[in-house]
C-alpha positions in Angstrom: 15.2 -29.1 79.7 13.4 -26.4 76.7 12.8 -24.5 79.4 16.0 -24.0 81.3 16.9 -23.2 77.6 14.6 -20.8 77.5 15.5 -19.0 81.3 19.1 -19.0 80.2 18.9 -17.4 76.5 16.3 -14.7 78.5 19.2 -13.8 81.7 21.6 -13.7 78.2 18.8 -11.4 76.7 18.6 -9.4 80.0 22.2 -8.7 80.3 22.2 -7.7 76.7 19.6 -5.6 77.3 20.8 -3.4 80.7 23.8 -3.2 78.9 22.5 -1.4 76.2 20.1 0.8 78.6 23.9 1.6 80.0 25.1 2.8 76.6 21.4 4.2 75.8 22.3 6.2 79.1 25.4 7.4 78.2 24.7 8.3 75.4 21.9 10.7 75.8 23.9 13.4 75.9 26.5 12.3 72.9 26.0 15.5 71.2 27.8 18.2 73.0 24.9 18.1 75.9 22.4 18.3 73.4 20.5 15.1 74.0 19.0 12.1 72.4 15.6 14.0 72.2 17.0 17.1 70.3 18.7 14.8 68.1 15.7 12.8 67.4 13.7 16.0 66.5 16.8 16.7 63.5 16.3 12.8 62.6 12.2 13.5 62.4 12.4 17.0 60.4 15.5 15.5 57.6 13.4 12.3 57.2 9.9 14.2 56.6 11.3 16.9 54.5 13.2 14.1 52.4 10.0 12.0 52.2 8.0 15.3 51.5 10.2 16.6 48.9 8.5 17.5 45.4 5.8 14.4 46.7 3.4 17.1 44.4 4.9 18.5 42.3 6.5 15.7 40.4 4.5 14.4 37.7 3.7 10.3 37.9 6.2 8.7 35.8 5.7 6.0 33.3 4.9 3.5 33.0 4.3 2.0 36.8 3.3 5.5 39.1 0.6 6.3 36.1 -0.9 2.5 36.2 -1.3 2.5 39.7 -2.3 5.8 40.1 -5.0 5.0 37.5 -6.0 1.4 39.1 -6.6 3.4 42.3 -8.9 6.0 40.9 -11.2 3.7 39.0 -11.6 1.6 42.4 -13.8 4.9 43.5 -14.9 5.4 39.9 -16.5 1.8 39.3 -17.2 1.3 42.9 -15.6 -2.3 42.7 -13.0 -2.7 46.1 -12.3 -6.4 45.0 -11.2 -6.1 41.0 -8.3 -3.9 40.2 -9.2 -2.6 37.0 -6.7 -0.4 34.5 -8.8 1.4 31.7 -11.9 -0.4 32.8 -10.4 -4.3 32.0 -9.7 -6.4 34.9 -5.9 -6.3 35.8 -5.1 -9.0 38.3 -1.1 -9.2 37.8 -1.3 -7.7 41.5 -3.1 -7.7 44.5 -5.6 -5.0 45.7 -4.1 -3.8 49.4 -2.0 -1.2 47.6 -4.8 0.3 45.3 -7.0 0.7 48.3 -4.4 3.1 50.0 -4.1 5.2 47.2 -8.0 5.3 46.7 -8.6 6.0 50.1 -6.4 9.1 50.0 -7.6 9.9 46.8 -11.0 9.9 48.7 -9.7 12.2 51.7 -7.8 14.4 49.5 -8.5 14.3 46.1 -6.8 12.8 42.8 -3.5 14.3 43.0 0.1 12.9 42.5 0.7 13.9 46.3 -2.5 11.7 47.2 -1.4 9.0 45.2 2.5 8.9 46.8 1.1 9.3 50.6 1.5 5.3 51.0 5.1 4.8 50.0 5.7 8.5 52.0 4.6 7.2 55.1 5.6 3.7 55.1 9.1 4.4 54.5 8.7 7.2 57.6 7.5 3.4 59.4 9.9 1.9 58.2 12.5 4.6 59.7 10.5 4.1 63.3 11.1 0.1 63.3 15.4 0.8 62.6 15.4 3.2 64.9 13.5 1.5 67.7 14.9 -2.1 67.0 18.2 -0.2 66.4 18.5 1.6 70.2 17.5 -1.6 72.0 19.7 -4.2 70.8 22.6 -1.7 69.8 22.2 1.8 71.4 21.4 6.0 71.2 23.9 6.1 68.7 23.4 3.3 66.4 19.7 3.8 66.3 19.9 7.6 64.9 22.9 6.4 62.6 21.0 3.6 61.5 18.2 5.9 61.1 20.2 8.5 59.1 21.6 6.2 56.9 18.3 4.5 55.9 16.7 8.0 55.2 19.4 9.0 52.9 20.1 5.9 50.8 19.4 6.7 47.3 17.0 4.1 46.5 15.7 4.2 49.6 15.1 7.8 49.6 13.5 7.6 45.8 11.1 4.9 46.5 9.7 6.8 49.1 8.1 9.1 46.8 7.3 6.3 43.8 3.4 5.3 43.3 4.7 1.7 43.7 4.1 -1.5 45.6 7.6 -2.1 47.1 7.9 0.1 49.9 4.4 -1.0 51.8 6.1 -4.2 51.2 9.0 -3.0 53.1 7.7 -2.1 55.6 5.3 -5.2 56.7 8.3 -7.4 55.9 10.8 -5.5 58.4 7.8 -4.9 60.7 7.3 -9.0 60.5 10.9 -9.7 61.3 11.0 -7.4 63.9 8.1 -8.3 65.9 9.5 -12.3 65.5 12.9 -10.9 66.8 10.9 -9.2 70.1 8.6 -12.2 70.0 11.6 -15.0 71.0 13.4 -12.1 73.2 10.7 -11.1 75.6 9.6 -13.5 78.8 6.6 -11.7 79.0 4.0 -14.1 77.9 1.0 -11.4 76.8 4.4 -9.7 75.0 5.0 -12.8 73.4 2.0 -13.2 72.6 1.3 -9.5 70.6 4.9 -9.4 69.2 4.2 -12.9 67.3 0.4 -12.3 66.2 2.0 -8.7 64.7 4.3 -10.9 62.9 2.0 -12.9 61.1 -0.8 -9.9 60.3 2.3 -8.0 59.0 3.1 -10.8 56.4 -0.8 -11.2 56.0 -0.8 -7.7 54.8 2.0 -7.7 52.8 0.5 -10.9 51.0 -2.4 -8.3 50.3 0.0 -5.7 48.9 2.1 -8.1 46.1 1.3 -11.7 46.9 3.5 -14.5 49.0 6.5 -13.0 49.1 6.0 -11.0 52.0 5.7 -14.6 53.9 8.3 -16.1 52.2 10.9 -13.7 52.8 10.4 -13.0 56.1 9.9 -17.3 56.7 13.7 -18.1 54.7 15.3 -15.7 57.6 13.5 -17.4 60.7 14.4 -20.8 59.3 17.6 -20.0 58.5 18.4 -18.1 61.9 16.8 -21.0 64.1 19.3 -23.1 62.3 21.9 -21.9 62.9 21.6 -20.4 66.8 19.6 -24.5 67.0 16.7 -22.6 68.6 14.1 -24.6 68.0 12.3 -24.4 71.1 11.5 -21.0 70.2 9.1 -22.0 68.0 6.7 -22.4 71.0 6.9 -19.1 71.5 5.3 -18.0 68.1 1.8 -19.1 68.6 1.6 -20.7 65.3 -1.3 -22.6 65.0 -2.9 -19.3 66.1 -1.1 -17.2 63.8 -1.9 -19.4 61.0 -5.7 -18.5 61.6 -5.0 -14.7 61.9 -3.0 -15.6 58.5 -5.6 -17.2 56.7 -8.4 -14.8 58.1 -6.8 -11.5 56.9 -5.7 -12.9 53.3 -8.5 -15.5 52.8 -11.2 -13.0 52.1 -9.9 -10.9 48.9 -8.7 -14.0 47.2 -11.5 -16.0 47.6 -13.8 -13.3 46.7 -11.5 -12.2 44.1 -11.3 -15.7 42.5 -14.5 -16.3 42.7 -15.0 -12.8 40.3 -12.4 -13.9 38.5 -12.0 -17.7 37.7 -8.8 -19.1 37.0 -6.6 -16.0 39.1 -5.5 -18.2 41.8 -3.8 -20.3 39.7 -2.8 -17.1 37.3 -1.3 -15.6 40.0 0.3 -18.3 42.0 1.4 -20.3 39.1 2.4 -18.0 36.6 2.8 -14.3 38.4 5.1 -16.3 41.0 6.7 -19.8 40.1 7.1 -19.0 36.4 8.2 -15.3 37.0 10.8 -16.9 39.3 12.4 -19.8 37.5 11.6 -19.1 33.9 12.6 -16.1 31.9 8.8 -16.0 30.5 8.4 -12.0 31.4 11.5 -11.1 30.4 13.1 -9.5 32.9 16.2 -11.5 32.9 19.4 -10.0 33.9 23.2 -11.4 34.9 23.9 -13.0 38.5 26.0 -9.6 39.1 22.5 -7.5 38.8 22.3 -6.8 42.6 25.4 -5.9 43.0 25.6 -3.4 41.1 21.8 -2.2 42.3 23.1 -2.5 45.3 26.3 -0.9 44.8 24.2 2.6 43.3 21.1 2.5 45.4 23.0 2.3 49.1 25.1 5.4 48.1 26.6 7.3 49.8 26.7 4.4 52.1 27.1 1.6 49.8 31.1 3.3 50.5 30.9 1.9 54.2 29.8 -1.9 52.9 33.4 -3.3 53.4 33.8 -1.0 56.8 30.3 -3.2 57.8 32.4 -6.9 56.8 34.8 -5.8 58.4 33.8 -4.5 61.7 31.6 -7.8 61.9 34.5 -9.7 61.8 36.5 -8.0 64.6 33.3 -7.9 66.7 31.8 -10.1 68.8 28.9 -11.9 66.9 25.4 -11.5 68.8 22.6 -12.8 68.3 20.9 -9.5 67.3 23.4 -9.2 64.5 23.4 -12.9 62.8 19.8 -11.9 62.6 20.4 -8.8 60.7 23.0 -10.6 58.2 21.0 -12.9 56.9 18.4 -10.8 56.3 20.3 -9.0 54.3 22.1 -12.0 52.3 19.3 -14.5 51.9 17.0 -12.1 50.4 19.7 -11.0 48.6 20.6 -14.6 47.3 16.7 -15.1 46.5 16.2 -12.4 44.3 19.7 -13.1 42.3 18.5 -16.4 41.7 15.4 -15.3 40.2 14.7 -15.3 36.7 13.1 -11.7 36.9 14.6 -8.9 38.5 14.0 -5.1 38.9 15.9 -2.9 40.9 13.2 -2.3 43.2 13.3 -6.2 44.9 16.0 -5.8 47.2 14.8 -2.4 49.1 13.7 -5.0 52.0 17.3 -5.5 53.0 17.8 -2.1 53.6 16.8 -1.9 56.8 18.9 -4.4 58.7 21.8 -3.2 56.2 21.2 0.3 57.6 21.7 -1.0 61.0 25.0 -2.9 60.3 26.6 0.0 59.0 25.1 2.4 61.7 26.9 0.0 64.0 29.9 -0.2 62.4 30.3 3.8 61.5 29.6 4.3 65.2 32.2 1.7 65.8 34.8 3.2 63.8 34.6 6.9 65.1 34.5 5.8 69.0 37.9 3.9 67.8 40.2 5.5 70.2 43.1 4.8 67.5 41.4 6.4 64.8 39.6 9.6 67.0 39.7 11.6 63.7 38.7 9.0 61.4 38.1 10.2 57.7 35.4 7.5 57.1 32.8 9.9 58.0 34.0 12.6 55.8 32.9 9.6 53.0 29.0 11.1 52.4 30.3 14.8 52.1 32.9 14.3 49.7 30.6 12.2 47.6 27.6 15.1 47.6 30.2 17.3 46.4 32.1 15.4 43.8 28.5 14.7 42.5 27.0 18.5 42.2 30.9 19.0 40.9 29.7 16.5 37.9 26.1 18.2 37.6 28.0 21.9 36.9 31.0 20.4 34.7 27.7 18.8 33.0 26.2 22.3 32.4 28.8 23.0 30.2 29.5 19.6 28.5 26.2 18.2 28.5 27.6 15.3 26.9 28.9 14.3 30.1 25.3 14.2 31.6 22.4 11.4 31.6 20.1 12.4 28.5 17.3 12.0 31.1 18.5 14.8 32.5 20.6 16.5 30.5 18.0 19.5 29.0 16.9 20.0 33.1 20.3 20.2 34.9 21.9 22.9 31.9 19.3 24.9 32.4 19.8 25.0 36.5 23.3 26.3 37.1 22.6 28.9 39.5 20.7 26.5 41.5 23.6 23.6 41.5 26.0 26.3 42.1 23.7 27.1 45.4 23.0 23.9 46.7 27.0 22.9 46.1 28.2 26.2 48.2 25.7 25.0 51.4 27.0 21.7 51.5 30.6 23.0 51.0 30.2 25.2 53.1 28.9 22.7 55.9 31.2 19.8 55.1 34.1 22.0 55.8 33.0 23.9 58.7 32.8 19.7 60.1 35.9 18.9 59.0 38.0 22.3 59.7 36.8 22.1 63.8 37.0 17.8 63.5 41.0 18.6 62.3 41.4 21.2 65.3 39.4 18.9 68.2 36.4 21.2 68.4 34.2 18.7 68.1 34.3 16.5 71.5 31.6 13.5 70.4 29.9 12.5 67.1 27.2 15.6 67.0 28.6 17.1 64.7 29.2 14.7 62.2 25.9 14.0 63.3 24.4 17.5 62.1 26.7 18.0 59.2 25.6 14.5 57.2 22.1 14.9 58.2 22.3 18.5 56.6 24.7 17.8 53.4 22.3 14.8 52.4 19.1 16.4 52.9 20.5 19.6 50.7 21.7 16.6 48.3 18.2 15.0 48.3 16.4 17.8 47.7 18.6 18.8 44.8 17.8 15.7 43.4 14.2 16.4 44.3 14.0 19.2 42.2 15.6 17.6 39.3 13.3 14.5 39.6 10.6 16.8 39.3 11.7 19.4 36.4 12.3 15.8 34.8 9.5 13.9 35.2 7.3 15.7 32.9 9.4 14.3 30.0 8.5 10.7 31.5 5.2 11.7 32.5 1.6 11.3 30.6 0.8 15.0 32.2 2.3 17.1 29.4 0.6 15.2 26.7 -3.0 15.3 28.5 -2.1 19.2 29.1 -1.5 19.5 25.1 -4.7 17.1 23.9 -6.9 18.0 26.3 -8.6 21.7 24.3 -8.6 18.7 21.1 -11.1 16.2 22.8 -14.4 16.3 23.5 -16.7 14.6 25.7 -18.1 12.7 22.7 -14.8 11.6 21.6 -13.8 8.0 21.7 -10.3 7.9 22.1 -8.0 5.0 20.7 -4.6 3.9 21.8 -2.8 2.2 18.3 -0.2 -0.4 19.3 1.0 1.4 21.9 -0.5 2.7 25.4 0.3 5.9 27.6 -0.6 4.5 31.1 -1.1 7.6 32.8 -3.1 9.7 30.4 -6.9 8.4 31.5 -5.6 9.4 35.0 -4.5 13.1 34.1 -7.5 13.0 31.0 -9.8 11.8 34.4 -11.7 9.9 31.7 -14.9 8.5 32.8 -14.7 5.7 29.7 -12.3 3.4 28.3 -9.7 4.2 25.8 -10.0 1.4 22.8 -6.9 -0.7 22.4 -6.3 -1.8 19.0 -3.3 -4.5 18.6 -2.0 -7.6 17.7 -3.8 -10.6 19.6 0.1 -12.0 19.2 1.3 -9.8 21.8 2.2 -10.7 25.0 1.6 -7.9 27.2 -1.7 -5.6 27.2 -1.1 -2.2 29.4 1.8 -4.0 31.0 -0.3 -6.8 31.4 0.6 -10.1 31.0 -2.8 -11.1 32.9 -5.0 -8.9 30.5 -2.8 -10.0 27.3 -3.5 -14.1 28.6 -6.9 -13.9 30.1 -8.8 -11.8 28.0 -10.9 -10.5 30.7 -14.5 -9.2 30.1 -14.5 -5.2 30.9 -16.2 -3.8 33.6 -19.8 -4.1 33.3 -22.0 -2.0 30.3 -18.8 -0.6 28.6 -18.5 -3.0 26.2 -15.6 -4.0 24.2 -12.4 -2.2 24.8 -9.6 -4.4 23.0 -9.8 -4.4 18.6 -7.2 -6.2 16.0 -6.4 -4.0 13.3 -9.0 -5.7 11.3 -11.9 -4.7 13.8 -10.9 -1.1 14.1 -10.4 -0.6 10.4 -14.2 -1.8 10.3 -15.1 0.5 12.7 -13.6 3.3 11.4 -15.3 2.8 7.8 -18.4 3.3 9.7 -18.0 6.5 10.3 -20.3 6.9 14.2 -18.1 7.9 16.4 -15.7 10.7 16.3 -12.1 8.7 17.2 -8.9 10.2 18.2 -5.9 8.0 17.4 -3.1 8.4 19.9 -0.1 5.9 17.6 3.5 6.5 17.3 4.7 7.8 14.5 6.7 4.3 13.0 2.7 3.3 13.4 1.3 5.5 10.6 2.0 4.0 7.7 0.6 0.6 8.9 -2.2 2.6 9.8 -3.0 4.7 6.8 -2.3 1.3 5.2 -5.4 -0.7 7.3 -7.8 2.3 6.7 -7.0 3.0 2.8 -7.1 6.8 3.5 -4.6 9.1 5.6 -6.1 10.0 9.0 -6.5 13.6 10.2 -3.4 14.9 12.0 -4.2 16.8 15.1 -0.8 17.1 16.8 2.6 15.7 17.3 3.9 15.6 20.9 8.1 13.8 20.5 7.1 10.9 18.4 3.9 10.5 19.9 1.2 11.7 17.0 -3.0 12.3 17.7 -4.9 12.1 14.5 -8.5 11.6 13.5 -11.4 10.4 11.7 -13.0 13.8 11.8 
């Protein structure tokens, strides 16, 4: 009986599938005789020039690119590929997969902020590939460079691509998971079958080695749930578990057995408290309302966040595949599971981007093919929105006010390159909508060329700003300033604070002493280092001081120290030493001083 099951959901899956070859057919010429292929080439060049954009020439920002830019560089300093270490101490708050990337690049192409953003760069160009291929099988030409688009230009999206930070690798082996389970219960191609579901589980093996369980657990809520509700459990037999669960255990096993045995009591650390108390306790106090998403959602999907209702909508009217069940709750049980977590950062959501990306690829296709609505506005919804956005960036030149005070000093100081940007993608947007208004435009190409082109002209404005900005939230300008004021004898000190990017840009081959309160709960952003206590890396002795011990060492009077402390920090300082400590610079209200 499971297997008459089985022939009749793959004739269903057949049909589906030489009807979309049909419309894959069709469509292959959708942009005034152009092609799909032509197309594809626009999709390629606007997704790597968006992904490449200032990738260099932005400084790391604090606090996260700097930490794991620095992690990354002292894997090939110390020579230890199991221990992430962070100014020579152990820092296990996060696995090692991630790290190695970034030290491996650093190793082809030397420490550089490029080097160190390669990983997120060219996952999220993965992550494009999987929409789009996933995207013109089960939905068509159209839909899949739509889909594409839309992912590509998505502000968070977009920005994360070019972040030194875990979450887009993570991305991309969770969608690359659910994928490869979606073509694993399609196919009737047993060795298909059987590649499709042992890709599934080294994908969430992988992405267990870049930030821990959630890549399985994310990826395991949506089967469950979608096998529920289609009551299709016989697929099951078509996932090769108790093989998977070797392949599984095989690729994660190693590093965490290895890395607990370095390190006694991490499991449990990171399990226990990194996980299940990060989830349902407010004990790293990140806490924010139930609404948080939606508003993270609301910013980081522009311009398409816009087309979210159109996506409801259209779902509604629409006939209800399989295909697209499948790409809703991956979007809203993620969703749900984050928002009921006790710790939440913007970041978490980015792996329901992808299947959003598709549902509103389908519906905008949709909604323009609507022979009632031939010269649907919706699509003008992304141009207006570039240009109501540069229009706030040049009113903000002269009421800076008006303007984030992240940006504010960067953006007055670029009009003639706003005004610039703003004319193209005026100039663009109405040459669409002027022939759109007088039927010039026969298919969706156009609309096609003229959003790819607004946003990327949009992006790379923001680009440039990003990177004019980030040297105000970077470590680079203060390790440009210090570094003629530091010698290689020099023992640096961090006073109640810490700059997590400066040993990376000071390329220190020691650690920076850490004096503070044993109180504290974090160490370096560490709640692992602030608990644990960890021993440094070997023959570098102690790294971590009270006020007490410092003060002691200072009265000894061996080592020449420079004091990086904020200035609110002095007076407690001068106060511990009994004598005022030798100013060397200011740089905002960050203050070097000294014993010599």
């Amino acid at each position: 009986m499971n297997r008459i099951q089985e022939q009749k959901v793959d004739s269903v899956y057949q049909t589906s599938e030489n009807s979309v070859d049909a419309e894959s057919n069709a469509g292959k010429n959708w942009v005034n005789g152009v092609g799909e292929r032509r197309c594809l080439w626009l999709l390629c060049l606007v997704s790597l020039v968006i992904v490449s954009c200032s990738l260099g020439s932005t400084a790391l920002f604090e606090p996260d690119e700097g930490r794991n830019a620095e992690k990354a560089r002292e894997i090939l300093l110390l020579g230890d590929w199991v221990t992430p270490h962070e100014n020579f101490l152990p820092t296990l708050d996060k696995p090692i997969f991630f790290y190695w990337l970034v030290a491996i690049f650093f190793k082809l192409f030397g420490l550089s902020e490029w080097a160190a953003r390669l990983p997120s760069a060219l996952t999220a160009l993965g992550c494009i590939v999987l929409v789009y291929q996933f995207a013109r099988r089960h939905c068509g030409v159209r839909e899949a460079l739509w889909s594409s688009l839309i992912l590509i230009t998505s502000f968070e999206f977009a920005l994360f691509s070019r972040f030194v930070i875990f979450d887009m690798t993570l991305t991309f082996f969770i969608t690359l998971s659910l994928f490869s389970f979606y073509a694993a219960t399609e196919t009737d191609n047993p060795r298909s079958e059987k590649i499709h579901s042992l890709m599934m589980y080294a994908a969430m093996a992988i992405g267990t080695l870049v930030k821990g369980p959630i890549a399985s657990v994310v990826p395991s809520i949506v089967i469950f749930f979608y096998l529920l509700l289609t009551r299709k459990w016989f697929l099951l037999r078509r996932l090769n578990i108790l093989l998977g669960i070797i392949l599984y255990l095989t690729i994660v096993s190693p590093w965490y057995g290895w890395a607990e045995v370095r390190n006694p009591g991490y499991l449990r650390y990171f399990l226990w408290e990194e996980h299940l108390l990060r989830y349902v306790t407010p004990h790293f106090g990140r806490s924010k309302g139930w609404y948080y998403y939606f508003l993270v959602l609301g910013a980081g999907f522009l311009p398409w966040s816009f087309f979210i209702p159109l996506v409801a909508t259209n779902l509604w009217k629409r006939t209800f595949t399989d295909a697209n069940l499948f790409l809703v709750l991956w979007i809203i049980l993620p969703f749900a599971f984050f928002s009921a977590s006790n710790a939440k950062l913007p970041h978490y959501i980015l792996p329901i981007y992808p299947a959003l990306a598709i549902l509103t690829g389908q519906a905008l296709v949709d909604r323009i093919h609507d022979t009632a609505t031939k010269h649907s506005r919706v699509i003008y919804i992304p141009g207006i929105f570039t240009i109501a956005f540069i229009s706030y960036l040049l009113v903000g030149t002269s009421w800076p006010n008006l303007l984030a005070s992240e940006i504010r000093s960067v953006v007055t100081q670029r009009f003639s390159v706003l005004l610039l940007f703003g004319a193209s993608i005026v100039g663009i947007f109405g040459i669409y909508v002027i022939g759109n208004l007088r039927n010039l435009w026969i298919d969706q190409g156009a609309a096609f060329v003229s959003t790819a082109a607004s946003l990327t002209l949009f992006l790379l404005l923001t680009g440039q700003i990003m990177s004019a900005a980030s040297i105000d939230r970077s470590a680079k300008s203060i390790a440009q300033a210090v570094g003629t004021l530091i010698g290689q004898q020099d023992r640096l000190v961090f006073y109640d604070n810490y700059i997590e990017g400066l040993p990376f840009y000071l390329r220190l081959d020691k650690p920076i002493w850490l004096v503070q309160s044993p109180q504290k709960r974090e160490v370096m952003g560490s709640v692992y280092v602030a608990e644990k206590r960890p021993a440094p890396a070997r023959g570098y002795g102690q790294i971590i001081f009270t006020y007490e011990e410092f003060a002691a060492e200072w009265k000894k009077k061996e080592l020449s120290l420079r004091i990086f402390l904020k200035e609110k920090s002095l007076p407690r300082l001068t106060r511990e030493l009994g004598e005022d400590p030798k100013s060397l610079m200011r740089f905002g209200d960050v203050i070097l001083v000294s014993n010599r």
